[in-house]
Every structure is written in structure tokens, then in C-alpha cells.
VOTIPA-719017 format. One line per field, with one value per residue: y, z, x of N, C-alpha, C in turn; chain; residue in one letter. Coordinates in Angstrom, 1 decimal, decimal comma. Each point is the difference from the previous one (the first is absolute). Layout:
BEGIN
nY (Y:...) $
nZ (Z:...) $
nX (X:...) $
caY (Y:...) $
caZ (Z:...) $
caX (X:...) $
cY (Y:...) $
cZ (Z:...) $
cX (X:...) $
chaine (A:...) $
residu (a:...) $
END
This chain:
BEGIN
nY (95,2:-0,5:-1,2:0,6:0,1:-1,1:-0,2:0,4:-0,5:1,2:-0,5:0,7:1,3:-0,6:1,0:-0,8:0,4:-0,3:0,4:-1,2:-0,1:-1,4:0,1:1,0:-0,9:0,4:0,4:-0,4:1,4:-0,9:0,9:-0,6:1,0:0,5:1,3:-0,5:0,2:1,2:-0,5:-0,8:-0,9:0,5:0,6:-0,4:-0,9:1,2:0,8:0,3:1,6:0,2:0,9:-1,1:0,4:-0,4:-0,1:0,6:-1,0:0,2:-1,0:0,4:0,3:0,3:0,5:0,6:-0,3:0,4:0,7:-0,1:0,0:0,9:0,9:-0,8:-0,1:0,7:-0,2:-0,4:-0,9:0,3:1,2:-0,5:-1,6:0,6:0,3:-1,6:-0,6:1,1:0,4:-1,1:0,2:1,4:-1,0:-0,5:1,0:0,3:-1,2:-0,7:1,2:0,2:-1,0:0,1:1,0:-0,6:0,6:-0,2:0,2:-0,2:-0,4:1,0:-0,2:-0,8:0,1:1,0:0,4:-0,8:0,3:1,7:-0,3:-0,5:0,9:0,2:-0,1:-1,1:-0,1:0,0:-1,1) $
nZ (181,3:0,8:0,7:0,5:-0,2:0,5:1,5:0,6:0,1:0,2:-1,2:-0,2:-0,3:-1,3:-0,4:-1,4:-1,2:-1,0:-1,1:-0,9:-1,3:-0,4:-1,1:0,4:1,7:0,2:1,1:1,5:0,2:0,6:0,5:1,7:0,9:0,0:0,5:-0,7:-1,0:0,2:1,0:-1,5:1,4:-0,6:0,1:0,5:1,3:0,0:0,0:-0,8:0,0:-0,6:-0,5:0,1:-1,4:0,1:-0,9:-0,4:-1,3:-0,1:-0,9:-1,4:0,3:-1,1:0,0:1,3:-0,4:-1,0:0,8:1,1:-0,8:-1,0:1,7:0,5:-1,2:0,1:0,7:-1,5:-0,2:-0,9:0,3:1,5:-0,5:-0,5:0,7:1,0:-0,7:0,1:1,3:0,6:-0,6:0,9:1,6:-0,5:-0,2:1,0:0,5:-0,6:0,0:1,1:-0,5:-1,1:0,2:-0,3:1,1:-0,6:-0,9:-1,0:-1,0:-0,9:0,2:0,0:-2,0:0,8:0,4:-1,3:-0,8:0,7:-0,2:-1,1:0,1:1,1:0,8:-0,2:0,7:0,2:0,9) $
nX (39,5:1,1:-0,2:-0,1:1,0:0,0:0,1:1,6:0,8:0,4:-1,0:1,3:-0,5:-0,1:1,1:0,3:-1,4:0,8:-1,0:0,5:0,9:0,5:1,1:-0,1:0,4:-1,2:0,6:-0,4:0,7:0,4:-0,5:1,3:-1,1:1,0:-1,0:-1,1:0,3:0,7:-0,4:-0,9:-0,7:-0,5:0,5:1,0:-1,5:0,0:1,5:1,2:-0,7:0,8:-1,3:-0,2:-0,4:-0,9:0,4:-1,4:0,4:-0,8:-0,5:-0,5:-0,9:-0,8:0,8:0,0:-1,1:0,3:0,8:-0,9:-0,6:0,4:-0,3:-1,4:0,1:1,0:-0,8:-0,8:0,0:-1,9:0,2:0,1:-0,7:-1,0:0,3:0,2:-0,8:-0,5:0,5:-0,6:-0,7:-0,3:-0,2:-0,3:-0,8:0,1:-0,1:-1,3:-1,1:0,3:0,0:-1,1:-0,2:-1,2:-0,4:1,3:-0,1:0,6:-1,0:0,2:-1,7:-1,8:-0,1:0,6:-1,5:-0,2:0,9:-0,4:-1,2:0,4:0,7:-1,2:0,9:0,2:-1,2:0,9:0,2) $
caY (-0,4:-0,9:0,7:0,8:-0,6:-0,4:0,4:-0,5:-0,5:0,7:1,0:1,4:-0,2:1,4:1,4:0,9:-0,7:0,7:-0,6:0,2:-0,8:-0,4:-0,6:0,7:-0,6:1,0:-0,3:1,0:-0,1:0,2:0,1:-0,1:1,1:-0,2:0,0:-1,1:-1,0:0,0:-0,5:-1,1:-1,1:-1,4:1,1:-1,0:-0,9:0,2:0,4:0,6:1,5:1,3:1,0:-0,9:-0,8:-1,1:0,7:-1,6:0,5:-0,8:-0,1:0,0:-1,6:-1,1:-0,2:-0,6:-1,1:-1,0:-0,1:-0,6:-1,5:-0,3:-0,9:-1,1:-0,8:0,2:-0,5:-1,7:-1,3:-0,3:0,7:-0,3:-0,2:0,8:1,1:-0,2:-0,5:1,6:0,5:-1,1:0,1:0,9:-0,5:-0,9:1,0:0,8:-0,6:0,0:1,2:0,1:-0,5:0,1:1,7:0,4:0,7:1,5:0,4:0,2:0,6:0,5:-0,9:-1,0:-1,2:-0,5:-0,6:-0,8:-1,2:0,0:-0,5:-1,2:-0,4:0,6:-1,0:-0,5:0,4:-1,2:-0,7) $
caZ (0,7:0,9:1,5:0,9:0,8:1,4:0,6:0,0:1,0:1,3:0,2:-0,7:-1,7:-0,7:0,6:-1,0:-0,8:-1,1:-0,7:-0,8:-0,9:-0,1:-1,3:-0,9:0,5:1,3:1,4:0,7:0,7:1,8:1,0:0,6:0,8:0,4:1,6:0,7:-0,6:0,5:0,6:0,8:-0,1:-0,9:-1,2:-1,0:-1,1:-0,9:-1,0:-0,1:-0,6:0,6:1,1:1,1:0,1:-1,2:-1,0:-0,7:-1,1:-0,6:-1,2:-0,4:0,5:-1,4:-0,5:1,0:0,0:-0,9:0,4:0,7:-0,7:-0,8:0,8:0,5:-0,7:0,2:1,3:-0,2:-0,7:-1,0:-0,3:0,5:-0,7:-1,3:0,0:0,2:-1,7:-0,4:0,4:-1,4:-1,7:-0,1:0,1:-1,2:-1,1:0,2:0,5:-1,6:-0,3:0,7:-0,5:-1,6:-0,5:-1,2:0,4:-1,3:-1,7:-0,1:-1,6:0,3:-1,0:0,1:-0,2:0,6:1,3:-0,2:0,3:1,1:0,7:-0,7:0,1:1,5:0,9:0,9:1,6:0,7:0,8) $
caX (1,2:-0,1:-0,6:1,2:1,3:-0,3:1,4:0,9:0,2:-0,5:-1,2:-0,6:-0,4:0,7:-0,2:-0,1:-0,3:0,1:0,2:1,1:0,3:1,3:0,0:-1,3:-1,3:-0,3:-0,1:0,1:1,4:-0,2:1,4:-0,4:1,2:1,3:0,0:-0,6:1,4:1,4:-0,1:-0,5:1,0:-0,6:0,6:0,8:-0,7:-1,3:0,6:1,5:0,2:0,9:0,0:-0,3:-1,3:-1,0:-0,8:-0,5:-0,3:-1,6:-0,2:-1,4:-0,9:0,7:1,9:0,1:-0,3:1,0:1,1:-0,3:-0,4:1,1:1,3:-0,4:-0,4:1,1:0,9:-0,7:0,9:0,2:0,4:1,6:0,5:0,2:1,1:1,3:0,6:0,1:1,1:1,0:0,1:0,9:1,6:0,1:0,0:1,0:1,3:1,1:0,4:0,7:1,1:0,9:-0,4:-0,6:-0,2:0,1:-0,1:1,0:-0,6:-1,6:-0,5:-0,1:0,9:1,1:-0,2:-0,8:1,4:0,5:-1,0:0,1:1,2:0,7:0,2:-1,1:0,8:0,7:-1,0) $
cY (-0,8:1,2:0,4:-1,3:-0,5:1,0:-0,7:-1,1:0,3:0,5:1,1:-0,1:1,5:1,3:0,5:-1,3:0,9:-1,1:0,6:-0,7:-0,3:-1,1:-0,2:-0,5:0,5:-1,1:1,0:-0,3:-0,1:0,7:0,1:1,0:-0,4:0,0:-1,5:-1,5:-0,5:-0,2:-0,9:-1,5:-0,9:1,1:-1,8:-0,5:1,2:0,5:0,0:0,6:0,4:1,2:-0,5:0,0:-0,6:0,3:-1,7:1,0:-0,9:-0,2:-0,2:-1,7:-1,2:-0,2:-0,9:-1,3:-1,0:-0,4:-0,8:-1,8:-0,5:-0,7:-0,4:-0,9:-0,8:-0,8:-1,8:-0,7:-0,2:1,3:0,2:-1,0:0,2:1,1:-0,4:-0,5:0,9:0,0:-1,0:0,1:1,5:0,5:-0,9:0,9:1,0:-0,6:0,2:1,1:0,4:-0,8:-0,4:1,3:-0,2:1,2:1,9:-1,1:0,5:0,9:0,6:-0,6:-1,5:-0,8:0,3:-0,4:-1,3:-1,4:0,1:-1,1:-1,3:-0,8:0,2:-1,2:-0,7:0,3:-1,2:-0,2:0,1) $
cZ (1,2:1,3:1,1:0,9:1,4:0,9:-0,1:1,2:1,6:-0,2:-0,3:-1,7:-0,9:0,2:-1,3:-1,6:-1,0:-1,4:-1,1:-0,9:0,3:-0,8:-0,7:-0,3:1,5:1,1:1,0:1,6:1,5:0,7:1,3:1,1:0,0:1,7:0,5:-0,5:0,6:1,5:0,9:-0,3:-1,5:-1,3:-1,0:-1,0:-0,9:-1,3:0,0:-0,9:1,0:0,7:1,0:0,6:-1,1:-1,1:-1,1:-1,2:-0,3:-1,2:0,2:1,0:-0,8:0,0:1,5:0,4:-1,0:0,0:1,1:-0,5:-0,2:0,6:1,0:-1,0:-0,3:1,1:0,2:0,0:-1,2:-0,9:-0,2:-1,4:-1,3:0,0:-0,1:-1,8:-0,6:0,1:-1,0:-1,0:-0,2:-0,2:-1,1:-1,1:0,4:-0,1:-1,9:-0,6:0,7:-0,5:-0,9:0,1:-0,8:0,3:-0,7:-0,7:0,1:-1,1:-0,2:-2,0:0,2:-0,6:0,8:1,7:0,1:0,7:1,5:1,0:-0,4:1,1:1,2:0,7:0,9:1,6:0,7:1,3:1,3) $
cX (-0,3:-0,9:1,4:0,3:-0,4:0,7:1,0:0,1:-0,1:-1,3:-0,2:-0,3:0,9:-0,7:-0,3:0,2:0,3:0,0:0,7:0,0:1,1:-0,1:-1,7:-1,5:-0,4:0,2:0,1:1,0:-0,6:1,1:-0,5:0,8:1,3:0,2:-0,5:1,0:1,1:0,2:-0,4:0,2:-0,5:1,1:0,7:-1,1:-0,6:0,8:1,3:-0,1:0,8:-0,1:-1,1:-2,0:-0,6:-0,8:-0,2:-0,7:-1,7:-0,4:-1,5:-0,4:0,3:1,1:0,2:-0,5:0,4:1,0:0,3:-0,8:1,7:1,4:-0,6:0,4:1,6:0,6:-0,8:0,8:0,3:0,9:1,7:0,6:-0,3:1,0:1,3:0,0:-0,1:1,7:1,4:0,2:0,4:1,6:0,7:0,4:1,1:1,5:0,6:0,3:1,4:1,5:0,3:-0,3:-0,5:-1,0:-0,1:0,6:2,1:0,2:-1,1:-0,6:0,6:1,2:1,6:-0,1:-0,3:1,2:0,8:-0,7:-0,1:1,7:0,7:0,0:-1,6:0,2:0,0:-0,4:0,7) $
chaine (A:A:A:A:A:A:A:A:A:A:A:A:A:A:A:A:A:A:A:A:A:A:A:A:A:A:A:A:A:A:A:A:A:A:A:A:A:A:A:A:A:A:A:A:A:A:A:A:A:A:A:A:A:A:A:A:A:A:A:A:A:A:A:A:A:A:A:A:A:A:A:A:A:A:A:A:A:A:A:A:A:A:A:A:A:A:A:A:A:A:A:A:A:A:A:A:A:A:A:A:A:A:A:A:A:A:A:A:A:A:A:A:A:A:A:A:A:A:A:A:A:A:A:A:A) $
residu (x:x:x:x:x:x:x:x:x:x:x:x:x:x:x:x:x:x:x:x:x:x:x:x:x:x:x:x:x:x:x:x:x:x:x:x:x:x:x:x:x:x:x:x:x:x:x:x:x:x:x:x:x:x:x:x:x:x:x:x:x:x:x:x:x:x:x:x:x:x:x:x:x:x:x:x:x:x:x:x:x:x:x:x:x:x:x:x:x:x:x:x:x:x:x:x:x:x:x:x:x:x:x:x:x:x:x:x:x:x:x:x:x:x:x:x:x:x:x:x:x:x:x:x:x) $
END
């Protein structure tokens, strides 16, 4: 697992590490005092939990640093426009789906879905 948690923004550190599964991959829970939390001034930047302290969930080292490649990598150029002709031709797919329905099936077996699809409106411009 990862190495413990820096401090927070005032400098203090978690009071309590628990590890866990969640969706059935291990990580481990930070939590941080509620006494030392709740009223201090850096409280907005560090969280909005409700009973009013910080708790950070940790992933294995591996997973974390992948994730981390994954959205440096995310914020390129070259990436930005492979994504934006990604997003187009989506949109594209959706728009026609979206307006002949061919989407479901009207009939169930091919030879009667075959003419629904043959015979649905083109999508219009």
C-alpha cells in the first residue's frame, strides 16, 4: 500500500488508518480528528464531509500511480484532439440512433428486424 498521507494543510496528520476493500480491491481509510478538523481555518480547502473532517480513501501504489499517468496524460494536446474526433463520431452515432430509433428492435428475429433497419428514416441534417 501507499506510504501515509502527508499532513493536511495546517500540518497536522491522520489519527486513524484502516484498511479495506471497496469494490473488491484493497485500500486504506484516513481519517482526520474531528477535534483537530472542525475548527480550523484551512477546514473548506481540505474537505466538504459533513460531520466536518477529512477522511481520504488510498489505493495500492500501482493503481495510484496509474491513475495519475492516465490524467497527466489527459490534460496534452495530443490527447485533447484524439478525444475531441472520438467525441464526434459519438455524437454522430448517437444523434442517428437517437432519431430513427433504430435503437430497439420493434420485432423480435432478424428476418423482421431486418426491414425495420432497412427502412428507418435517415437522420436528417
Amino acid at each position: 500500500m501507499e506510504d501515509p498521507p502527508g499532513p493536511c494543510p495546517a500540518g497536522r496528520t491522520s489519527s486513524h488508518r484502516n484498511p479495506v476493500k471497496q469494490h473488491g480491491k484493497d485500500a486504506i481509510v484516513t481519517n482526520f480528528s474531528v477535534l483537530t478538523c472542525r475548527d480550523c481555518p484551512f477546514h473548506k480547502q481540505c474537505t466538504t464531509s459533513k460531520p466536518g473532517r477529512r477522511m481520504l480513501t488510498l489505493r495500492p501504489k500501482e493503481l495510484h500511480e496509474t491513475l495519475a499517468r492516465a490524467r497527466a496524460e489527459q490534460k496534452t494536446d495530443t490527447w485533447k484532439n484524439t478525444y475531441a474526433l472520438r467525441a464526434g463520431v459519438e455524437a454522430t452515432i448517437h444523434q442517428a440512433l437517437d432519431i430513427t430509433g433504430i435503437r430497439r428492435a420493434h420485432y423480435r428475429g432478424l428476418p423482421k428486424v431486418r426491414p425495420q433497419h432497412a427502412f428507418s428514416p435517415p437522420p436528417s441534417t
